[in-house]
C-alpha positions in Angstrom: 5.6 21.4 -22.1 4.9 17.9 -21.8 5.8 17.1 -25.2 9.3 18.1 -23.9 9.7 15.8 -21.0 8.6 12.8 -23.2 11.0 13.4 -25.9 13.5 13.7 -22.9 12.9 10.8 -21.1 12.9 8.8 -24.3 16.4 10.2 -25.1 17.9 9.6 -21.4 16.7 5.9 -22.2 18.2 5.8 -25.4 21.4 7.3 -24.2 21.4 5.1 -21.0 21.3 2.1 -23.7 24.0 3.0 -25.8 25.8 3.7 -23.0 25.7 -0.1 -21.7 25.9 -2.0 -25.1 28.8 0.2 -25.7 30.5 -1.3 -22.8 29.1 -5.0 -23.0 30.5 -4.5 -26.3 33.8 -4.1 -24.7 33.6 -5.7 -22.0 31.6 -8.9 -22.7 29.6 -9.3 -19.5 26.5 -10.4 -20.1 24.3 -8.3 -16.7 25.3 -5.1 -19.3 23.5 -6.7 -22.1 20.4 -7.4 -20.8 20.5 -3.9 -19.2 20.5 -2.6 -22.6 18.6 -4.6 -23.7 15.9 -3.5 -21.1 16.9 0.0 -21.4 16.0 0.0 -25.5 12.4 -1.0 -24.6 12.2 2.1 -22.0 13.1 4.1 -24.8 10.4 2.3 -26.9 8.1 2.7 -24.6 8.6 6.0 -24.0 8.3 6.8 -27.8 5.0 5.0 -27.6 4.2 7.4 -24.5 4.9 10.4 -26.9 2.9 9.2 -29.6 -0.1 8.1 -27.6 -0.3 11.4 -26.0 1.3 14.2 -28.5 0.9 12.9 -32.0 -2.1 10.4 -31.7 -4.6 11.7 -28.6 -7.3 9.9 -30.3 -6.1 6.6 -30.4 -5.2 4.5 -27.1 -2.3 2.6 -27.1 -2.2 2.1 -23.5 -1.7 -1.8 -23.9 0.9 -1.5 -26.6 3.0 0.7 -23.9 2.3 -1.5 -21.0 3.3 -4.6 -23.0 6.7 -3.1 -24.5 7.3 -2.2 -20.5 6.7 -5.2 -19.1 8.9 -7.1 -21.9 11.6 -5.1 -21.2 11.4 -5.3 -17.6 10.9 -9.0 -17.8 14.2 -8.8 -20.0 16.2 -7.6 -17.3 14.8 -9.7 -14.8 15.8 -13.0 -16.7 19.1 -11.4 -17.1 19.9 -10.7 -13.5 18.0 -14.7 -12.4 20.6 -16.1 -15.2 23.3 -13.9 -13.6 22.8 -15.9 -10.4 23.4 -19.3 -11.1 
């Protein structure tokens, strides 16, 4: 069962990222870029969750997850500090 909820919070990420570089693709504003941008390392990260847990119990990738997450965060938080100005 909790193989389930990974695989669907790693495709509510994905879809949520598609979803905004679809429309920054459109609409050119740049706060919907680095929201996607943000959003594909979630979904990365929540592949990494899935494969630390499900596929590969024996090996930690703890860091590896933290890291992707904190990139991605730090992605969007650049994004919306540049947005300011």
């Amino acid at each position: 069962m909790a193989e389930l909820v990974y695989i669907l919070g790693a495709a509510s990420t994905l879809l949520c990222s598609l979803l905004l570089l679809r429309q920054y693709r459109a609409g050119h504003q740049p706060l919907l870029l680095w929201s996607g941008l943000c959003f594909a390392g979630l979904t990365l990260t929540n592949v990494l969750i899935f494969v630390d847990l499900a596929m590969l119990p024996d090996i930690d990738l703890h860091l590896w997850r933290l890291s992707v997450a904190a990139i991605s965060l730090c992605l969007l938080v650049f994004g919306l500090v540049r947005e300011r100005k």
